[in-house]
KOLDOMI-353646 format. One record per atom (N, C-alpha, C): x, y, z. Coordinates in steps of 0.1 Angstrom, whole numbers, padded with zeros to 4 digits, always signed. Atoms other than C-alpha are relative to their C-alpha. Example, Ala and Ser with C-alpha at 12.3 -4.5 7.8 and 13.67 -1.06 7.14 Angstrom:
<atoms>
+0009-0012+0000
+0123-0045+0078
+0009+0012+0000
-0009-0011+0000
+0137-0011+0071
-0008+0011+0008
</atoms>
This chain:
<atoms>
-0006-0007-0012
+0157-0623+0008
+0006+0013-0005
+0000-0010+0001
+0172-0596-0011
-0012+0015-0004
+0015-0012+0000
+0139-0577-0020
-0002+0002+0016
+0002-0006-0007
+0135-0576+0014
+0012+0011+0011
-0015-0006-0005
+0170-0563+0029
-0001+0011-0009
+0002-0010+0008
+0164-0540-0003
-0008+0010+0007
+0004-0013-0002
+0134-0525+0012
-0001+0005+0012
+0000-0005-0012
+0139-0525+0045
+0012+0007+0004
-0008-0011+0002
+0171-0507+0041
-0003+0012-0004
+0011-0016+0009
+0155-0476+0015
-0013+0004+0015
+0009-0006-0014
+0126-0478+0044
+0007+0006+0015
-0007-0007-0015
+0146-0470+0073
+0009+0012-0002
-0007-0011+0008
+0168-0445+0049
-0009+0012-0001
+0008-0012+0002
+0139-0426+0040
-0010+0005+0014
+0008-0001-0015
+0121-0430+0075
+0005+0016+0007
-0005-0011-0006
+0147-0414+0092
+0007+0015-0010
-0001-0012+0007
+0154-0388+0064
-0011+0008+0005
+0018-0003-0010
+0115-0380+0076
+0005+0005+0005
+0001-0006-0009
+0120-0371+0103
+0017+0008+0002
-0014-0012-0001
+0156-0353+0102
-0009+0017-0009
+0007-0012+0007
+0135-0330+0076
-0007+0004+0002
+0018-0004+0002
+0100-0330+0091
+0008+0014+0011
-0005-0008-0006
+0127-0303+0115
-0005+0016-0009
+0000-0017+0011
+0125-0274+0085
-0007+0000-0009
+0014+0004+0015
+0099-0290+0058
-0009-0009+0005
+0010+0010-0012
+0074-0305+0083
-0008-0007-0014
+0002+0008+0012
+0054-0315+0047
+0004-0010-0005
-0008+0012+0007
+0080-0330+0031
+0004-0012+0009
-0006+0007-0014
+0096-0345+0062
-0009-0014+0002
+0004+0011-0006
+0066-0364+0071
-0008-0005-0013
-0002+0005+0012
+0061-0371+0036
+0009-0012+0000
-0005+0005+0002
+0086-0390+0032
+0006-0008+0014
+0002+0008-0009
+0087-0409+0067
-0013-0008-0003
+0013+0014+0000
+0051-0419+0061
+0004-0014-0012
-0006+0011+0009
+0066-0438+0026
+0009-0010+0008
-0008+0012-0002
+0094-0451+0043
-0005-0010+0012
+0007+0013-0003
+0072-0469+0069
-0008-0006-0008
+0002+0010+0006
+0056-0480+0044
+0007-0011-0008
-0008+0001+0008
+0080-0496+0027
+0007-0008+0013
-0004+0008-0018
+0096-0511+0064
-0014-0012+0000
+0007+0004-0007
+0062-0522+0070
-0003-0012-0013
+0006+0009+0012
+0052-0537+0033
+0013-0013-0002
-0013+0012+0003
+0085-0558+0033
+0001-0011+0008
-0001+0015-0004
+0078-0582+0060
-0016-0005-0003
+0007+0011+0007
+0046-0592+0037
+0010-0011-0006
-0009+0010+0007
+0076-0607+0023
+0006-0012+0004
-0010+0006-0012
+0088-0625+0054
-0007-0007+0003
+0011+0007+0000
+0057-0641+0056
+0003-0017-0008
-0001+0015+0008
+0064-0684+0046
-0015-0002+0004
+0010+0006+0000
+0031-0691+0036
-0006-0016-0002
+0001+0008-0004
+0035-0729+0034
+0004-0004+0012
-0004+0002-0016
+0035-0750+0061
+0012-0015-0007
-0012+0009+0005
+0066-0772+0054
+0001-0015+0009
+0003+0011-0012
+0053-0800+0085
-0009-0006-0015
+0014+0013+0006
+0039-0834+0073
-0011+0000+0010
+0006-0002-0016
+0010-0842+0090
+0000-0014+0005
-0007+0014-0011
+0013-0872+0115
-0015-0010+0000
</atoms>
């Protein structure tokens, strides 16, 4: 759980840095929004419980 609080904090940090910057460095700006969705978006692979924890009946 902290890997993911990890990156979905840095992701929403850098997100909106994005776009505060894509204002005066439209490059960088959306530069560095495209990473931080990724990084938002790659973190709930994390969230993902791949077993199934049910018996079966």
């Amino acid at each position: 759980m902290k890997k993911v609080a990890f990156l979905i904090t840095v992701g929403v940090f850098l997100f909106m840095t994005g776009i505060y910057l894509s204002t005066k460095w439209v490059i960088f700006g959306t530069a560095l929004s495209i990473i931080g969705s990724f990084m938002v978006g790659g973190s709930s692979y994390f969230l993902i419980n791949t077993k199934n924890k049910r018996t079966p009946e």
